[in-house]
C-alpha positions as CSV (number, residue, x, y, z in Angstrom):
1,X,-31.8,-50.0,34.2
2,X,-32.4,-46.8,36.5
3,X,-30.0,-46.2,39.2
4,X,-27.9,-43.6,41.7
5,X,-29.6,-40.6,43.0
6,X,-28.9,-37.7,41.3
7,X,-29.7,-35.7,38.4
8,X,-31.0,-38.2,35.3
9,X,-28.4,-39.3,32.5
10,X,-30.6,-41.1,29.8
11,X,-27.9,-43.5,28.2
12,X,-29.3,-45.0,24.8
13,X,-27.5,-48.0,23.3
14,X,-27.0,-48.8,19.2
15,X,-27.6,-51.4,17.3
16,X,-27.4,-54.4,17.6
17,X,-26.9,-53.8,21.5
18,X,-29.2,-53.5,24.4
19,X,-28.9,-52.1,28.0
20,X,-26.0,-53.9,29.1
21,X,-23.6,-52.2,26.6
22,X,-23.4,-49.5,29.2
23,X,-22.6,-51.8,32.6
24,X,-19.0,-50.4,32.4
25,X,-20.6,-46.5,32.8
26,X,-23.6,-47.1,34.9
27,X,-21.7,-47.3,38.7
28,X,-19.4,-44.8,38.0
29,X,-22.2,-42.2,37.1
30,X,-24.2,-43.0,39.8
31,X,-21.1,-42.8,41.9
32,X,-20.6,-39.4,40.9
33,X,-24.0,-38.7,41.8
34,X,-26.2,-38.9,38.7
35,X,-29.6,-41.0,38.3
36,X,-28.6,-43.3,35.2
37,X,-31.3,-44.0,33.1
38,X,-30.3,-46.8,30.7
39,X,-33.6,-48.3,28.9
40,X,-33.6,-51.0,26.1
41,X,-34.6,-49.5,23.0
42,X,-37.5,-51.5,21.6
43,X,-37.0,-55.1,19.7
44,X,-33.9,-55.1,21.8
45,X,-32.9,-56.6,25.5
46,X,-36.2,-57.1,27.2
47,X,-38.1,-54.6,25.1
48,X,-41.1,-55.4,23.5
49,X,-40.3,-57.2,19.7
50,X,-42.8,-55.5,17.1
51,X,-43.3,-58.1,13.6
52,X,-43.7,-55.2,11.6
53,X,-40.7,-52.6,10.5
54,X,-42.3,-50.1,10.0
55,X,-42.8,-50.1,13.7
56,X,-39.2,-49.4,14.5
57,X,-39.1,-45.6,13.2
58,X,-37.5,-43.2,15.2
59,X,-40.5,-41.2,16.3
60,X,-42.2,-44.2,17.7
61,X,-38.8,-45.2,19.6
62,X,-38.7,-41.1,20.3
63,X,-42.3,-41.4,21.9
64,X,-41.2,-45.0,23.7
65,X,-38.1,-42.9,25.7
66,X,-40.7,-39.8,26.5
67,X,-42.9,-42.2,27.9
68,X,-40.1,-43.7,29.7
69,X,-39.2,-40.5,31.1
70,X,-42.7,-39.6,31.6
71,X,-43.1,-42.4,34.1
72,X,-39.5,-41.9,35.9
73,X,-41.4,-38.5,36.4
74,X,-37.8,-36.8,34.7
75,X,-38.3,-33.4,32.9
76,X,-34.5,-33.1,31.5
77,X,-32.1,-35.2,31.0
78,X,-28.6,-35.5,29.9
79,X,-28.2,-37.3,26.9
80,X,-25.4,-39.7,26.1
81,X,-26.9,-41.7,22.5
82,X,-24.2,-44.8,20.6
83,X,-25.1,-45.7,17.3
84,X,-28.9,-46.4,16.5
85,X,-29.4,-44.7,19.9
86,X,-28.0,-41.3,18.5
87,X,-30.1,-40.9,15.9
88,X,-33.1,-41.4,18.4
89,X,-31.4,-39.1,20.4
90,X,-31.1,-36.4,18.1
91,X,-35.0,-36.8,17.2
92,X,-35.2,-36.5,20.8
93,X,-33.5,-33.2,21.1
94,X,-34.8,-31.9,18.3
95,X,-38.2,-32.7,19.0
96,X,-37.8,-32.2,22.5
97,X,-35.3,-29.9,23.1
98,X,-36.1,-28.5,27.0
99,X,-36.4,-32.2,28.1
């Protein structure tokens, strides 16, 4: 779910949730003028499913959102990480701390 036209929020859901746990956020963000970018994290929502566990980890779900952003052409982002998704996103701020 990208939308609104501003600069990027990256919104990343917990478990066992998926994009949609932020549908109450995403139109008043982009109302106040930020691009919301709210992905599914993968095995979740329409993300792809891996069979094996070990391809969950957080710095393969860490890569998955960079390349997400890479493609979105976004450098930085403001971060706003529930559950599951905060532990990604402190991998992602630690690892990545100018995007």
């Amino acid at each position: 779910m990208v939308g609104g036209p501003g600069p990027p929020v990256l919104l990343l859901h917990g478990f066992p949730d998926h994009r949609h746990l932020w549908r109450y956020q995403v139109p008043p963000l982009a109302a106040a003028g930020f691009r919301v970018i709210a992905p599914d994290l993968r095995g979740f929502g329409d993300a792809p499913r891996p069979q094996d566990p070990k391809d969950y980890g957080i710095p393969l779900v860490v890569a998955d959102v960079i390349g997400i952003l890479d493609a979105l052409g976004v450098k930085q982002v403001q971060l706003v990480a529930h559950d599951w998704g905060a532990a990604v996103g402190w991998a992602l701020a630690r690892q990545y701390p100018d995007r």
